[in-house]
MIFI-386110 format. One record per residue (C-alpha): x, y, z. Coordinates in pm, whole numbers, plus 50000, padded with zeros to 5 digits. Layout:
# residues N
XYZ;...
This chain:
# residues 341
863451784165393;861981796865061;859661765565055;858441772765373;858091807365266;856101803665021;854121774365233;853281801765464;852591828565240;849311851565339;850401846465743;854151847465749;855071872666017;858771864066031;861081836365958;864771831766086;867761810366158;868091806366560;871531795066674;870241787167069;869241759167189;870641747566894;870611760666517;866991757566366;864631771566199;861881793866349;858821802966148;855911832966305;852611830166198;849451855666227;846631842366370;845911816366631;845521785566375;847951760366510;850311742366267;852951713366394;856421722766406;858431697666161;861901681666113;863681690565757;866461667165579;869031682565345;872711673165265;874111690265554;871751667465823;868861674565980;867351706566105;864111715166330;861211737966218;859571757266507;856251769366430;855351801666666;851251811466571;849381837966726;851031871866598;849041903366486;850711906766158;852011894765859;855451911665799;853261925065474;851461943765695;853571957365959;855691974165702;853071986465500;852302008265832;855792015865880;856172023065504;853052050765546;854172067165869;857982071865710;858112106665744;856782108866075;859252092166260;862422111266057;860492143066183;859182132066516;863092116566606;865732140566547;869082125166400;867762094466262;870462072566073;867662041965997;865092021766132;864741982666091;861681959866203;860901929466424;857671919866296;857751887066510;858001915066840;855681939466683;858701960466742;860121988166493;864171995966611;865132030966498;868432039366522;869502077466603;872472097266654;872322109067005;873012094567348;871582071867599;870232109167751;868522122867409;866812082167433;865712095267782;864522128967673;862712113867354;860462089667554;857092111067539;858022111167163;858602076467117;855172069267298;853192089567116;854752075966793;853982039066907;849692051766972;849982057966604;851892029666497;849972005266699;853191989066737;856341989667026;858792013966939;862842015267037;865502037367015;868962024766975;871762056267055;874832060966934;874622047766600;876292068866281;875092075765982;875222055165659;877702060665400;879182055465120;882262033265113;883812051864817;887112060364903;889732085864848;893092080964964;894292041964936;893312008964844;893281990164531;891511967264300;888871997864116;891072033864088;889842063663951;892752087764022;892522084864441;888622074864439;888452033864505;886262007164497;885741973764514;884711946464232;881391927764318;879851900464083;880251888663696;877051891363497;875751894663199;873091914862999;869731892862916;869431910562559;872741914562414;874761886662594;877641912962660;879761899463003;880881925163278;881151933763642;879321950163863;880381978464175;878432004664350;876892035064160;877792058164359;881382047364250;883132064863943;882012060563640;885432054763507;887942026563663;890642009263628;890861968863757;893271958263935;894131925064079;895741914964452;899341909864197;899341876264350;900771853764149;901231883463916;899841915963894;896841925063629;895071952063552;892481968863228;890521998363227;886631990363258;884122003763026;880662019863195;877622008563096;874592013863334;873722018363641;870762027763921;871212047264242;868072055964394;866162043864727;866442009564651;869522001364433;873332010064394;874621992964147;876441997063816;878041974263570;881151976463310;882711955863045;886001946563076;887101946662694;888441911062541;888401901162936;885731877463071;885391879663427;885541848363634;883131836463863;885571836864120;885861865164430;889211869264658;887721857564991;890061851865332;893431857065185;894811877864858;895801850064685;894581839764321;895051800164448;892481809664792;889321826264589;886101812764642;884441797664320;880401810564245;878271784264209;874791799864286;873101832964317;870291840864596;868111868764541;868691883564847;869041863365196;867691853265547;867941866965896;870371851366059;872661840465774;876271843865795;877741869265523;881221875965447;882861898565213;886581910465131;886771946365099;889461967764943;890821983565283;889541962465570;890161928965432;887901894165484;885201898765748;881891883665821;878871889166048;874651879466061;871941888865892;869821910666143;867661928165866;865921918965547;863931954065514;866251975665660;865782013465617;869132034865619;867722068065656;867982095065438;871542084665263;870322070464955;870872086064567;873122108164410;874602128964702;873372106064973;870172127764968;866902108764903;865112088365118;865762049965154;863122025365107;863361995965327;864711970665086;868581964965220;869911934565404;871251946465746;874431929565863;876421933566216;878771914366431;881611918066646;884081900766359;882751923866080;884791948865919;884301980165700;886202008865577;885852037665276;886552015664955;884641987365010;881581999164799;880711971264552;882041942064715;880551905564646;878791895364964;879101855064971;878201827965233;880261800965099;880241793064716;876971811264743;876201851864650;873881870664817;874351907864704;877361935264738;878371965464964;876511995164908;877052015465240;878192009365603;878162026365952;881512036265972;882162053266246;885812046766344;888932057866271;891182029666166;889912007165881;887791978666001;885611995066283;882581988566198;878601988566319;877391969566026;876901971065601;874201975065365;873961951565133;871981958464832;870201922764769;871071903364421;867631905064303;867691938764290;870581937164011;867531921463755;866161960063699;869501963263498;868351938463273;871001914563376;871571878663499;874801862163654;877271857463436;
């Protein structure tokens, strides 16, 4: 899919993985130029290319509009928790916090705002807000007093070489690691070393003394013998991809990509104040999970990383209920100056 991104690159619209008829690979163009749709071999077998032309915009393009009329829509929409496009539909989904009646009530609003997007416009009800997985009465694995998180990914730092792990920012700067205790119980207090939480990031890194962490994250089961072993590091993902992650409180859950420039509202930055740009992977499904502590987490498909758990809409009460996660993309972890480690 990156080939063919970059193949495309000056009319790319949209590009995803389809699951019906059958799994492929479907690729919108702008412009009416036809190209022939294509069969691609890997490893895993063989998989069809569909080749849609005839779209309006790049995805470029149709977010540079979005980008530019930001602040309209969070003033034109009341209780707006975050928008995410469809380029392919020339469709821009904005998720709010009222009911199916305020959707009702809005429609002169929402058709106004699509004469001045030049672009379909849909409200989705019901939907909370963003937030912060920190959390402060249980869980295990990073403690600060009753604050916890969850460990993401080992890396290291380009200029000095130093080895750590990284979490959320808007986690505590001080914590203690702890392990499942299965075989036997472990834990060390980390040391802080940077971080970044602003519209775009949430992320910070520590050293974990004479440790070096492994490249290894607990995946369906506690167990130090059932961890899944790192072997590669994407910079961020593709729509459509399956994404799993174990979280401190709701366990080993998965769901699909539905978002690569998905905007969470205003819950970004120190105090969940500030603006979010639209640079988070979007991820729902009726088998995901989320619940307060799971900020940090390593999000993997398979022995492969894709980013970790910044912020979910949580809007249950028991741990698990979930309407999907933000996942800060890997490649965003580079503006710390560090690598995989």
């Amino acid at each position: 899919m990156a080939d063919l991104r970059r193949e495309f690159e000056g009319r790319l619209t949209a590009i995803s993985i389809q699951e019906s008829p059958d799994q492929h690979i479907l690729v919108q163009l702008k412009g009416s130029e036809p190209v022939q749709g294509r069969t691609l071999r890997t490893q895993s077998g063989t998989t069809r290319v569909v080749i849609e032309t005839g779209h309006r915009r790049t995805q470029e393009e149709f977010y540079e509009i979005v980008d530019k009329h930001r602040d309209l829509i969070f003033s034109a929409i009341p209780g707006v928790t975050g928008y995410m496009g469809r380029p392919g539909e020339d469709l821009l989904i904005v998720h709010i916090e009222g009911n199916e009646e305020q959707v009702e009530a809005l429609g002169p609003t929402v058709r106004k705002l699509e004469r001045v997007l030049g672009m379909s416009v849909t409200l989705r009800p019901n939907m909370s807000k963003s937030k912060n997985l920190a959390y402060i009465m249980g869980g295990a694995v990073l403690q600060n007093n009753n604050s916890y998180c969850t460990t993401g990914f080992p890396v290291k730092h380009t200029a000095t070489g130093r080895k750590g792990i990284t979490t959320a920012a808007h986690c505590p700067d001080a914590l203690i690691y702890g392990n499942y205790g299965q075989p036997s119980k472990f834990s060390t207090p980390l040391t802080y070393v940077d971080g970044i939480d602003d519209a775009s990031h949430d992320v910070q890194w520590h050293t974990a003394g004479t440790h070096t962490p492994l490249r290894d994250v607990y995946a369906t089961s506690q167990s130090d013998y059932n961890t899944r072993s790192i072997m590669l590091m994407w910079d961020s993902a593709e729509e459509g991809q399956e994404l799993c992650f174990r979280g401190v409180r709701s366990g080993w859950s998965c769901g699909k990509v539905v978002d690569l420039k998905w905007n969470p509202g205003v819950s970004c930055g120190p105090g969940q104040v500030l603006p979010c740009a639209s640079t988070w992977i979007r991820v729902e499904g009726p088998s995901l999970a989320c619940s307060p502590g799971d900020s940090g987490a390593a999000v993997i498909r398979g022995s492969n990383g894709h980013g970790i758990v910044a912020k979910a809409d949580y809007s249950g009460v028991l741990p698990g209920e979930c309407d999907g996660v933000t996942i800060m993309p890997w490649g965003k972890i580079k503006e710390l100056g560090l690598t995989s480690g």
